[in-house]
C-alpha positions as CSV (number, residue, x, y, z in Angstrom):
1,X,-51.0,7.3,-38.3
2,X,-52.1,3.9,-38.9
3,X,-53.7,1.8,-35.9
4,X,-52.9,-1.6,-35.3
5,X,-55.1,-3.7,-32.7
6,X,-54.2,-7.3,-31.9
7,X,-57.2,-9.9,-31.2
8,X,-57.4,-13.6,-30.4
9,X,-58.2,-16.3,-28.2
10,X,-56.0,-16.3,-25.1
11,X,-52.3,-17.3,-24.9
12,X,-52.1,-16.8,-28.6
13,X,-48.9,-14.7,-28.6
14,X,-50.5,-11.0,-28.6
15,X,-48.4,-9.6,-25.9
16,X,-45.4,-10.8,-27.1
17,X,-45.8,-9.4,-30.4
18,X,-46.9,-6.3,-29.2
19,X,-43.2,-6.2,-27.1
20,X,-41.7,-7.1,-30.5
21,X,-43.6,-4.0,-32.3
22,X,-42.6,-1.3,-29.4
23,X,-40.6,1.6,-30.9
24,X,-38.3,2.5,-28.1
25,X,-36.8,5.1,-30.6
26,X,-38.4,7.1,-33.0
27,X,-35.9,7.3,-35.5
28,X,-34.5,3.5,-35.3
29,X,-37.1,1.1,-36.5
30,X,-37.1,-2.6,-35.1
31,X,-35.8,-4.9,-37.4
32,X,-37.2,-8.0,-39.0
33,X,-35.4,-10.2,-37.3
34,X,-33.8,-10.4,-33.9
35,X,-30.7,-12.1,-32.3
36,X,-32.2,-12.2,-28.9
37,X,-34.7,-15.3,-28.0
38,X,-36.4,-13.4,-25.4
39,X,-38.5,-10.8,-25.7
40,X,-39.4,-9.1,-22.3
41,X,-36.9,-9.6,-19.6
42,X,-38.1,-9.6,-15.9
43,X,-36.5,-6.5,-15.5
44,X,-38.1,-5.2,-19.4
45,X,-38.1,-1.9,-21.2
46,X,-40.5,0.4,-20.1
47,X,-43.8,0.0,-21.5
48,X,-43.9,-3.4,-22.5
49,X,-46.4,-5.8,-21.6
50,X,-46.5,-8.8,-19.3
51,X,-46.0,-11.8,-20.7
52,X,-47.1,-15.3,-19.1
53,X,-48.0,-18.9,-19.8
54,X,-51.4,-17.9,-18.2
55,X,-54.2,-17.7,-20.5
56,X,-55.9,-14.5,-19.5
57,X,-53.0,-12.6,-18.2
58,X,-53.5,-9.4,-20.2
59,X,-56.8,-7.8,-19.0
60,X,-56.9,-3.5,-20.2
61,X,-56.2,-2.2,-23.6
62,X,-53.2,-1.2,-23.7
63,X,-51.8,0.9,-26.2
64,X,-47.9,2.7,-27.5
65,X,-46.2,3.6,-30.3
66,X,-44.5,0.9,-32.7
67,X,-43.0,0.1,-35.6
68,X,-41.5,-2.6,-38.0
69,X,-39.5,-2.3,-40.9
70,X,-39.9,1.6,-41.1
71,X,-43.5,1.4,-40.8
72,X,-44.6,3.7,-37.8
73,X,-48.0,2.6,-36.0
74,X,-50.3,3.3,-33.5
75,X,-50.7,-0.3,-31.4
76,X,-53.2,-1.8,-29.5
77,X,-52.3,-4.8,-27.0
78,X,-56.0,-6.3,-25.8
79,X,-57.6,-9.0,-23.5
80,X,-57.8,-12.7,-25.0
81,X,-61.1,-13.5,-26.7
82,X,-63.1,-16.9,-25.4
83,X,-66.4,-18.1,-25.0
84,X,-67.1,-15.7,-21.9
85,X,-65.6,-12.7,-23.3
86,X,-67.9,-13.2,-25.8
87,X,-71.0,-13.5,-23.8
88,X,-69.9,-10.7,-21.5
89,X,-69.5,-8.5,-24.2
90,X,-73.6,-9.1,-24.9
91,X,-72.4,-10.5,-28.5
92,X,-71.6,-13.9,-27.9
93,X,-73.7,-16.7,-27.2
94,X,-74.2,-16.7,-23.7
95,X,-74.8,-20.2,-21.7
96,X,-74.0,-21.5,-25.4
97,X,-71.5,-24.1,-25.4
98,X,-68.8,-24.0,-28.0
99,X,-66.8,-27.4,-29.4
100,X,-63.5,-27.0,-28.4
101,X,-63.4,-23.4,-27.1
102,X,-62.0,-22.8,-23.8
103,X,-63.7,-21.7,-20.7
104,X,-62.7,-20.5,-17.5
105,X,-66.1,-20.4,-15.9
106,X,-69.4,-20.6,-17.3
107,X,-70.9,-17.1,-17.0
108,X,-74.3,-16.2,-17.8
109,X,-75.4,-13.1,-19.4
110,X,-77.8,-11.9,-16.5
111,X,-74.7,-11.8,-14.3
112,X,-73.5,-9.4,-16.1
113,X,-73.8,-6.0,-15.2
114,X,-74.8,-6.6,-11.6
115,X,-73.8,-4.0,-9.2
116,X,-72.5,-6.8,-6.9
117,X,-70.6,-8.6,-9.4
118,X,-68.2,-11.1,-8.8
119,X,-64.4,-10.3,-9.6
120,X,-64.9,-12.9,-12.3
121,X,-67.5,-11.2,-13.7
122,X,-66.0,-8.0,-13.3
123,X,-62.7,-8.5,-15.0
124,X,-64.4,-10.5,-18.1
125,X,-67.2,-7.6,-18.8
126,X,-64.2,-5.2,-18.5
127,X,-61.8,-7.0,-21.1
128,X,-64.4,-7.1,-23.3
129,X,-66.1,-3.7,-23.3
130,X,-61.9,-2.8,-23.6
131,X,-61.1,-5.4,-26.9
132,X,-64.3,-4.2,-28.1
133,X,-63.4,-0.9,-28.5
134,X,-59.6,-1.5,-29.7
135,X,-61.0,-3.7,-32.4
136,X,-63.8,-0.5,-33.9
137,X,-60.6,2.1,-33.4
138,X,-58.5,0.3,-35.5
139,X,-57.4,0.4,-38.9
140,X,-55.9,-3.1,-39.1
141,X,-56.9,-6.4,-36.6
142,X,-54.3,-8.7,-36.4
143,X,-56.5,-12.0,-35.7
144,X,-54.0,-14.6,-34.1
145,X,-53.9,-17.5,-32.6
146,X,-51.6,-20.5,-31.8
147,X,-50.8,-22.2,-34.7
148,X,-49.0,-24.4,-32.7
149,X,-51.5,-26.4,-30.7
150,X,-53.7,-26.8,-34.0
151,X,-50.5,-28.8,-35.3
152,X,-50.2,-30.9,-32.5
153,X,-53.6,-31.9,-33.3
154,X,-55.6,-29.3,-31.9
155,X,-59.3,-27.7,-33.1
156,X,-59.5,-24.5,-34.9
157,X,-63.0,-23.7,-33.0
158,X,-61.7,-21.1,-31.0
159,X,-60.0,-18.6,-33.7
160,X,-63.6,-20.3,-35.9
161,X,-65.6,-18.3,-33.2
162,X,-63.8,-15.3,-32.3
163,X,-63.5,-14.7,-35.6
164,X,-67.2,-14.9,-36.0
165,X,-67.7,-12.7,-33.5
166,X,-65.2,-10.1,-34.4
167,X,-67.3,-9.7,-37.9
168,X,-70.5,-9.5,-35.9
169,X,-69.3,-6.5,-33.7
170,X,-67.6,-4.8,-36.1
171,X,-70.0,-4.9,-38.6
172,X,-69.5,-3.1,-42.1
173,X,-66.7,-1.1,-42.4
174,X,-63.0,-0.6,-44.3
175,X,-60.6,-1.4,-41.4
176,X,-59.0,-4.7,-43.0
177,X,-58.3,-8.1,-40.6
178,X,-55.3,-10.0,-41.1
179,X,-55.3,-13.8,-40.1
180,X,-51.5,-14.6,-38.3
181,X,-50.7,-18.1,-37.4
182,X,-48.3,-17.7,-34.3
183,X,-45.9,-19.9,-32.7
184,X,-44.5,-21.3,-35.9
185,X,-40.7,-21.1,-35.2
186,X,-38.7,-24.0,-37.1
187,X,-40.4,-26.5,-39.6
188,X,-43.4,-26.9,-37.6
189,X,-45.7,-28.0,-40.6
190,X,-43.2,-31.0,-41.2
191,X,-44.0,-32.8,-37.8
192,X,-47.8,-32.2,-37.9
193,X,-49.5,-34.7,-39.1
194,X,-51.9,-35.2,-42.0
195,X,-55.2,-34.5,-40.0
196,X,-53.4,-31.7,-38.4
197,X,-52.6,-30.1,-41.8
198,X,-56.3,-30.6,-42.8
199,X,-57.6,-28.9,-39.3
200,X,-55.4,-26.2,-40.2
201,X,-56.4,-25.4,-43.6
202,X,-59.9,-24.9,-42.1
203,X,-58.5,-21.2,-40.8
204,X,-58.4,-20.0,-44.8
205,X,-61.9,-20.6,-45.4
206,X,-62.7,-17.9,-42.3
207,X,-63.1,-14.9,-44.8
208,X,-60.1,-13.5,-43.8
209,X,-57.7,-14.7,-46.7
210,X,-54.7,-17.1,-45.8
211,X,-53.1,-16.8,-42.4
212,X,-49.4,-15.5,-42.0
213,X,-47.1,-17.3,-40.4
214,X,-44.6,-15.8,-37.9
215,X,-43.5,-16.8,-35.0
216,X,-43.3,-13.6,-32.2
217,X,-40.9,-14.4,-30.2
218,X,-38.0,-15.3,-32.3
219,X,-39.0,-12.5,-35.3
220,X,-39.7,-15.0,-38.0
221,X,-42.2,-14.3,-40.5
222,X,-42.6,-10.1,-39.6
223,X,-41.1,-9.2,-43.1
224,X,-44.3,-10.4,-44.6
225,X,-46.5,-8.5,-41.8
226,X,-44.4,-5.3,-42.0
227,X,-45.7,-5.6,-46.0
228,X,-49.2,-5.5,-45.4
229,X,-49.3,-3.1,-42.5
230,X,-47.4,-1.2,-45.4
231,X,-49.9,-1.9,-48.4
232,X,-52.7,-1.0,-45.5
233,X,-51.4,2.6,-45.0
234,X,-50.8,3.4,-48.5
235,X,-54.8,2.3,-49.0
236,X,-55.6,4.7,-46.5
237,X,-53.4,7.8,-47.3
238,X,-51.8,7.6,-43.5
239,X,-48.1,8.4,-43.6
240,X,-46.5,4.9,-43.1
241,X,-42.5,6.1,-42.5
242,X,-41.3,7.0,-39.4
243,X,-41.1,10.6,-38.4
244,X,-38.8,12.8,-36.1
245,X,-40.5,14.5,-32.9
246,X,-41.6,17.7,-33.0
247,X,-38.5,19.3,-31.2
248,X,-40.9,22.3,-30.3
249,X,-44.1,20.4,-29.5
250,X,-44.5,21.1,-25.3
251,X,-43.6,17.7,-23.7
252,X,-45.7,15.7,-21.7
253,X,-46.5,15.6,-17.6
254,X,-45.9,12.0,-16.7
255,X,-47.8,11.2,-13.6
256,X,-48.2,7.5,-11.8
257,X,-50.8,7.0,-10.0
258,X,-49.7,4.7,-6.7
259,X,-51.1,3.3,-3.9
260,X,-52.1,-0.2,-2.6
261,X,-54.7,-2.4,-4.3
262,X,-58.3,-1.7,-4.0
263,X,-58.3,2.3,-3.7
264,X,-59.6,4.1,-6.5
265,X,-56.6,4.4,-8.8
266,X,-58.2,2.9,-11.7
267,X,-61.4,5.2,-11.2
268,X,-59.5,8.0,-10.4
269,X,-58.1,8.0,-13.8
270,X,-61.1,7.4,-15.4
271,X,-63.3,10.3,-13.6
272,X,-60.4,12.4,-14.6
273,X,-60.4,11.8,-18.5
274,X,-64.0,11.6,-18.2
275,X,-64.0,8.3,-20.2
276,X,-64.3,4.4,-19.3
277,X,-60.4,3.7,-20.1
278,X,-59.2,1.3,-17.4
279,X,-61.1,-1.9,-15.5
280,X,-62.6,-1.1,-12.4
281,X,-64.4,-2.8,-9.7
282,X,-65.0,-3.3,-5.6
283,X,-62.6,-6.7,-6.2
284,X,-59.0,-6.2,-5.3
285,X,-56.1,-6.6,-8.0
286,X,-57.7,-6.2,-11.4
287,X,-55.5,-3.3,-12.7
288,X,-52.1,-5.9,-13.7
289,X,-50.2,-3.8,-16.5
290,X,-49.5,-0.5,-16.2
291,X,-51.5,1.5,-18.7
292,X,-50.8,4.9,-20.4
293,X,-53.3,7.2,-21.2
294,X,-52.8,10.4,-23.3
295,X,-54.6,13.2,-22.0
296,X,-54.7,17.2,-22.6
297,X,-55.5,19.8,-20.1
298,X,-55.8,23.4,-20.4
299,X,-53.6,22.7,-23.5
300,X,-50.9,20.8,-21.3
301,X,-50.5,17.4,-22.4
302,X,-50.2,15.1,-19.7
303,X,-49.2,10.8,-19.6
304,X,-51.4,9.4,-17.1
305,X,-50.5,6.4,-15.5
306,X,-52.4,3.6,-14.0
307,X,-50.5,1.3,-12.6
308,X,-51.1,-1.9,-9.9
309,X,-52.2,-2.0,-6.7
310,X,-49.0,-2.8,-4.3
311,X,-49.6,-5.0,-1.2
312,X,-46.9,-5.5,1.5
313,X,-44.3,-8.5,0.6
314,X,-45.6,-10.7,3.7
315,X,-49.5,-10.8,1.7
316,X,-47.3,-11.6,-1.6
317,X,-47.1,-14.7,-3.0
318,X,-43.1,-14.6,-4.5
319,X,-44.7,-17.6,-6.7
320,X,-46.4,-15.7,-8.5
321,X,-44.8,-14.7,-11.5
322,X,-47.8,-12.4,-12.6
323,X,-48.3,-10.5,-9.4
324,X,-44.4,-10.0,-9.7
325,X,-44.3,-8.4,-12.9
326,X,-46.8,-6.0,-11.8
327,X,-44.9,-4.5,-9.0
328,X,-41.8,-4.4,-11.6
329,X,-44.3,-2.3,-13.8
330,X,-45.5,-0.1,-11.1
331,X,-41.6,0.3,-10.0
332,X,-41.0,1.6,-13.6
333,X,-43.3,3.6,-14.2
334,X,-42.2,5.8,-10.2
335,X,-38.6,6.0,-12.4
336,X,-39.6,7.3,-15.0
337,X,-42.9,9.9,-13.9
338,X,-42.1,13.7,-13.1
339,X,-45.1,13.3,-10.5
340,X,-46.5,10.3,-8.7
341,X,-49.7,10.8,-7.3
342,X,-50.4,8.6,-4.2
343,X,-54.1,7.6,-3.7
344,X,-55.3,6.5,-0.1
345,X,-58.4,5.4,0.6
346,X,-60.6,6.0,3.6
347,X,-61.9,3.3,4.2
348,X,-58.3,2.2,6.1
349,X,-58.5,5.3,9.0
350,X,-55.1,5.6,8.6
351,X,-51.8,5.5,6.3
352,X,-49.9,2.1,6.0
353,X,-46.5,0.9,6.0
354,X,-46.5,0.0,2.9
355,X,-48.3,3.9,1.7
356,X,-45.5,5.4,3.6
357,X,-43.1,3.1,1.9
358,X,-44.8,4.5,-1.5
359,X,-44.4,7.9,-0.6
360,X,-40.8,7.5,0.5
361,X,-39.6,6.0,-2.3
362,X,-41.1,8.6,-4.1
363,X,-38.9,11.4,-2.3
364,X,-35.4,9.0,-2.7
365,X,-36.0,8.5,-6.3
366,X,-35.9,12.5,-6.5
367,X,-39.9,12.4,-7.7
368,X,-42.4,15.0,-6.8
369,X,-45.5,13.7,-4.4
370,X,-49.0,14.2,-4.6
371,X,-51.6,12.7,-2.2
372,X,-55.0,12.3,-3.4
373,X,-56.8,11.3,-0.2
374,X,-59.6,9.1,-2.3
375,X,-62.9,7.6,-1.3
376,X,-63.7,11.0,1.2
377,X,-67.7,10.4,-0.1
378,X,-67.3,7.7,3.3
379,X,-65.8,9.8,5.5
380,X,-68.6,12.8,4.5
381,X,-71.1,10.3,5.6
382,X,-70.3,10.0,8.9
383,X,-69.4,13.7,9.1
384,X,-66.1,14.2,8.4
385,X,-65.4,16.8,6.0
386,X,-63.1,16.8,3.1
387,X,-60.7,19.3,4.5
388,X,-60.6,18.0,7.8
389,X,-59.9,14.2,6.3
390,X,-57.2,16.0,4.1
391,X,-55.5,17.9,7.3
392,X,-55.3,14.2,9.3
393,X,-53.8,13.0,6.3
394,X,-51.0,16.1,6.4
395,X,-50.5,15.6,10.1
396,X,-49.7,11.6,9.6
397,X,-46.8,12.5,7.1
398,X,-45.6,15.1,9.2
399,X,-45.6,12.8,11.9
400,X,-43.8,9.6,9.9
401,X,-42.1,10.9,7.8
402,X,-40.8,14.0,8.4
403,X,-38.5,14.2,5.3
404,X,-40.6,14.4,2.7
405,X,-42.3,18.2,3.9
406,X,-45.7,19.9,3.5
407,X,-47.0,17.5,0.8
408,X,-50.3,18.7,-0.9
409,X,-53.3,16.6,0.2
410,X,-56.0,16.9,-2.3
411,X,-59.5,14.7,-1.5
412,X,-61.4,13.7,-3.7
413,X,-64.2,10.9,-4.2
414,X,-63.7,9.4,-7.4
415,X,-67.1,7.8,-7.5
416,X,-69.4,11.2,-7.5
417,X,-66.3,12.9,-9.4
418,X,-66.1,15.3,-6.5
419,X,-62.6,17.3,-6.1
420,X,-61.1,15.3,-9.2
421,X,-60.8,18.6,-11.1
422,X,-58.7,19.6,-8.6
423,X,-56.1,16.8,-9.9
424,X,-54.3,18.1,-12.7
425,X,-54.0,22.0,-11.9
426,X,-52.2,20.9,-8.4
427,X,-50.1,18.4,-10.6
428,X,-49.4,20.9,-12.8
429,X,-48.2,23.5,-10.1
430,X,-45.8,21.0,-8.4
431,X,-44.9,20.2,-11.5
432,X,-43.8,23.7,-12.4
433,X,-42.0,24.2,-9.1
434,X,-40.2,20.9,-9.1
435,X,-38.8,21.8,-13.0
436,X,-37.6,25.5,-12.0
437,X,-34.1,26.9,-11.6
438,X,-34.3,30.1,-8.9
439,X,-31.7,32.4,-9.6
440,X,-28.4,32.9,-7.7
441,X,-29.1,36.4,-6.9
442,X,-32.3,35.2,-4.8
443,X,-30.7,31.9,-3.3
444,X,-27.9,34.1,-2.1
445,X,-30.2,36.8,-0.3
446,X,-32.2,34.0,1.2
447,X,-29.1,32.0,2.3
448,X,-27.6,35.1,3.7
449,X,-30.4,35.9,6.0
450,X,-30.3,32.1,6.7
451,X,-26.8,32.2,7.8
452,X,-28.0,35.4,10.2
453,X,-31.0,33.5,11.9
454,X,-29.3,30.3,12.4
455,X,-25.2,30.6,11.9
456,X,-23.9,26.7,11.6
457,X,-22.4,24.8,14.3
458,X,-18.6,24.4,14.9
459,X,-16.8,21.7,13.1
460,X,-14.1,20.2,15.4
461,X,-13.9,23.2,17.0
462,X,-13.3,25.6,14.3
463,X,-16.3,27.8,13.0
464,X,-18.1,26.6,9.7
465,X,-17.8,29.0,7.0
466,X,-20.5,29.0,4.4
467,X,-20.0,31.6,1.3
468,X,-22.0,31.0,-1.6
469,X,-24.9,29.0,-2.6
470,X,-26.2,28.0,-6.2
471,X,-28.6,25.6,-7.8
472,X,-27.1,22.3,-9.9
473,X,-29.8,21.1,-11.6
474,X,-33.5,20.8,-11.0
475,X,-36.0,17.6,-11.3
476,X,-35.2,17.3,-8.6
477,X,-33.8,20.5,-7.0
478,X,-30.2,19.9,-6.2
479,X,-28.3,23.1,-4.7
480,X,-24.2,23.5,-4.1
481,X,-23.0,25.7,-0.8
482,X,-19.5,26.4,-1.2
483,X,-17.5,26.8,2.1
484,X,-14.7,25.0,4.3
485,X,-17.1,21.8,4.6
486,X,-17.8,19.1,2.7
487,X,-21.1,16.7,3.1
488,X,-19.3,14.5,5.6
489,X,-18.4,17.0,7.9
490,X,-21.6,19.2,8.0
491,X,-24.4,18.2,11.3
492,X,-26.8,16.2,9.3
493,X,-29.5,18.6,11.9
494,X,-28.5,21.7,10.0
495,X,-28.9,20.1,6.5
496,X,-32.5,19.5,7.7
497,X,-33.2,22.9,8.7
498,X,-31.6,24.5,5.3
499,X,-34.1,22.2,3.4
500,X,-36.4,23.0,5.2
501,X,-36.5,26.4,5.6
502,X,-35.7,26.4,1.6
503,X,-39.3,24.1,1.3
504,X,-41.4,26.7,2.8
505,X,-39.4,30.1,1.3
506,X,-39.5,28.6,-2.1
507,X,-42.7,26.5,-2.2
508,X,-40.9,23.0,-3.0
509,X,-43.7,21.3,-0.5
510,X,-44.2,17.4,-1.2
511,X,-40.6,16.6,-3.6
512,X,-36.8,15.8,-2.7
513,X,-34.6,18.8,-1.8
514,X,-30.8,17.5,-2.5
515,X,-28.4,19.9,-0.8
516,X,-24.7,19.4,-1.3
517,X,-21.2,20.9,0.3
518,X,-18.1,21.6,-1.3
519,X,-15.0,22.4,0.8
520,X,-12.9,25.4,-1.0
521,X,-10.9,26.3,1.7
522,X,-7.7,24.4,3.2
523,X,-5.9,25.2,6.5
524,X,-3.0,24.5,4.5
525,X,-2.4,26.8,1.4
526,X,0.8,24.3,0.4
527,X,-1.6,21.3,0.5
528,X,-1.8,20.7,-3.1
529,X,1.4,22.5,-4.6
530,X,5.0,21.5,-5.1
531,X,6.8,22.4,-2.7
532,X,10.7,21.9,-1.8
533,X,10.7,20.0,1.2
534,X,14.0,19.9,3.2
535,X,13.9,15.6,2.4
536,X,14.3,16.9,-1.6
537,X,17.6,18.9,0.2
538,X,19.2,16.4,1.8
539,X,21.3,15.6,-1.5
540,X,25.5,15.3,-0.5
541,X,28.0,16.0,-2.9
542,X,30.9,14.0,-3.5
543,X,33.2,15.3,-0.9
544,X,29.8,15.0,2.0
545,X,29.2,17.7,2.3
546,X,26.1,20.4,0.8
547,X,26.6,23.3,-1.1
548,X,25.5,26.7,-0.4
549,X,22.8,27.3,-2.3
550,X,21.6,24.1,-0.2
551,X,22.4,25.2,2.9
552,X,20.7,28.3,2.3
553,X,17.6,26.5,1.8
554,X,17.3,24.4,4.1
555,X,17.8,27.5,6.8
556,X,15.3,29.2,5.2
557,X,12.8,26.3,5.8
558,X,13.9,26.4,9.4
559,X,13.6,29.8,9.8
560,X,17.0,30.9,10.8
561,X,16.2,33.9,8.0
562,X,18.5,35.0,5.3
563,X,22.0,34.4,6.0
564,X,24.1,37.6,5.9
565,X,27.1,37.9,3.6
566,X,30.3,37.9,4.2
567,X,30.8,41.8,3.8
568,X,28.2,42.6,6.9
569,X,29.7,39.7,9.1
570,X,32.0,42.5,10.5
């Protein structure tokens, strides 16, 4: 499959475009041109990226499946490329200072790559290592930047110098880079002025060929770009037509990885897959979108998430439209994982509200729960060991919140990669047990001796009869006990002790356990029939008064018995 990767200075448009290209079905392609003005909704589709007036809002690579005009892709959303970028990325100029270009803070290239490196310096080396690498994977490089603020009367030195530098890193090679002039909705070129025009024909003469002009957000332009992203597969012998899934291929584990900021989540991921994939750092809040990260094990797939640190709502700033987005993000991507994996950290002595929170909304969203009890490398130290820190962990879930059952703790210490291969095969299991059906047969002979141990408590004074059990659904596991009760009536304590007890026969530790009643039994066996009710029999002739076969009735509903007949009367 082709690979896409889109580059340029920052605020150029490459998130939104990258919203445009998502293929939220793999059989409906997105069409050239769309009704709707806005592209990402606060409340978005899953997987798409945040989108900001913020220069520098999109920090890791981030990466999906998309498509335009039936052309099927591999896409790669990346950092904005300035000045420091450059320099942090040990290809740029350094201390060098550019016309025109941009800079958030000057950053000099001995800074980088200092073990106690400011979050500045942190996030920029980071970004950079991460566009880097999107920009050598890729087949195409879509090289924007906002055509808009060139017309206004604007410079062209900032796509002038990433584009130099992009042809410096990548060196020699056949991946082909496309020039796209963004932000070009309307008749944008009939307001500019003449020296604007001129600044803009500047951008030809990068090597690159003549820009395209679209405009992401409202869809114009994309039939041209769906062309050459067409002409660029064909060159290449990639299949460019979107295909069907492989209806037999295994599907993938989606895991989340949760917690607050500042824990390990980031490195977690990245000890587990063994590669550099995500940002990471001793600063707080660098991880913003949450990233997706194909990885096999054992010849499982599995769809690990990274997603951003949560801190409680009074440390929030409601302002912040950014910080905001991220929690939507991380909200998502709980919905829509088979197992979230919550990662606590050490350091804290304790679990949080806002970790308990985590894990609780975990359990109501019907979720299975992992704890990864991170950073234990500290703990070790002072001569705590891994199991022990894992067992106070247990005992603090047990304690507040009592609902969600034996949860697997698993330590680790991301840093030294110690315990991480224990991640995935305890995953996997949960997994596994939150995805099975148990058969009737064995729910009934475990509900039966159930029944024996600890018979249920009188309903307004008449005994609670409980026949038959069987399993609705699983993910989560959702079970049906037929009886003369009905979820209303049952002692919420006895619902408690039947999940239990079904948590620890069963081995559904650490996910939600939905048990249901259904009333089959009435104290009245008339209740939902038609019967004839002496009111119906109340019906007078003409002459006032009722006829036999009437007055038979209604003695029969009084229970005077069968009248006898006139030849026994004697």
């Amino acid at each position: 499959m082709l690979s896409v990767s889109l580059l340029g200075p920052p605020n150029a448009g490459k998130s939104t475009l990258y919203n445009r290209f998502l293929q939220h079905s793999p059989l409906r392609p997105l069409s050239l041109r769309s009704e709707t003005r806005s592209v990402r909704k606060k409340s978005g589709p899953v997987g798409s990226a945040i989108v900001s007036g913020v220069a520098g809002t999109t920090r890791d690579r981030r990466q999906a499946a998309g498509s335009l005009g039936g052309v099927g892709f591999r896409l790669f959303d990346t950092a904005g490329v300035d000045d420091d970028v450059m320099a942090a990325a040990g290809e740029g100029e350094g201390e060098r200072k550019v016309p025109g270009v941009r800079r958030r803070r000057r950053v000099k290239e001995e800074d980088i790559g200092r073990e106690n490196m400011t979050k500045e310096g942190v996030v920029l080396r980071g970004m950079a290592r991460q566009t880097l690498r999107a920009a050598r994977e890729a087949d195409v490089v879509l090289l924007m930047f906002d055509a808009r603020e060139v017309l206004k009367g604007g410079s062209v030195a900032e796509i002038r110098e990433a584009a130099r530098w992009l042809r410096k890193s990548l060196g020699e090679g056949d991946r082909r880079v496309v020039l796209v002039a963004n932000k070009l909705e309307g008749d944008r070129f009939g307001a500019a002025g003449e020296e604007a025009l001129k600044e803009f024909e500047k951008v030809g003469r990068l090597g690159f060929g003549e820009p395209l002009l679209i405009s992401a957000t409202h869809g114009e332009g994309l039939g041209d770009l769906a062309n050459v992203l067409r002409e660029a597969a064909e060159e290449r012998g990639l299949a460019a037509e979107l295909k069907a899934p492989d209806a037999e291929a295994p599907k993938r584990i989606n895991i989340a990885f949760l917690g607050r900021q500042n824990v390990g989540k980031s490195t977690l991921l990245n000890a587990i897959i063994e590669e550099d994939r995500c940002i990471t750092g001793s600063v707080a809040g660098l991880t913003r979108d949450a990233i997706a990260v194909d990885f096999d094990y054992g010849g499982v797939p599995f769809s690990l998430v990274d997603t951003a640190g949560i801190r409680k709502e009074a440390s929030r700033d409601t302002r912040d439209d950014i910080e905001n987005d991220s929690v939507n993000d991380t909200v998502r991507a709980l919905k829509i994982a088979h197992v979230c994996v919550l990662v606590l950290d050490a350091n804290g002595g304790h679990m949080t509200k806002t970790e308990l929170g985590i894990a609780n909304s975990v359990i109501q969203e019907g979720r299975a729960l992992v704890v990864v009890a991170n950073k234990a490398d500290v703990l070790e130290a002072e001569g705590v060991s891994p199991s022990k820190y894992a067992e106070d962990v247990k005992k603090q879930l047990d304690v507040f919140l009592p609902n969600v059952g034996d949860v697997i703790v698993v330590p680790t210490a991301s840093i030294d990669g110690s315990g991480v291969g224990n991640v995935l095969p305890v995953v996997q299991k949960v997994y596994e047990r939150w995805n099975t059906r148990i058969s009737t047969g064995a729910l009934n002979n475990w509900f039966k001796r159930v029944l024996v141990d600890h018979p249920p408590p009188f309903v307004k004074n008449r005994p609670t009869k409980l026949k038959f059990i069987t399993q609705a659904k699983s993910r989560p596991p959702t079970f049906m006990i037929s009886g003369n009760v009905d979820d209303k009536s049952v002692a919420e304590s006895y619902v408690k002790y039947l999940r239990n007890n079904m948590r620890s026969s069963f081995g559904m530790e650490g996910m939600a356990v939905r048990i249901n009643f259904k009333n089959t039994a009435s104290a009245n066996p008339y209740e939902n029939k038609a019967v004839l009710r002496p009111s119906r029999l109340k019906q007078v002739t003409k002459r006032g008064k009722t006829s036999k076969r009437k007055q038979w009735l209604q003695d029969m509903w009084a229970g005077k018995g069968k009248p006898k007949s006139k030849k026994h009367e004697d």
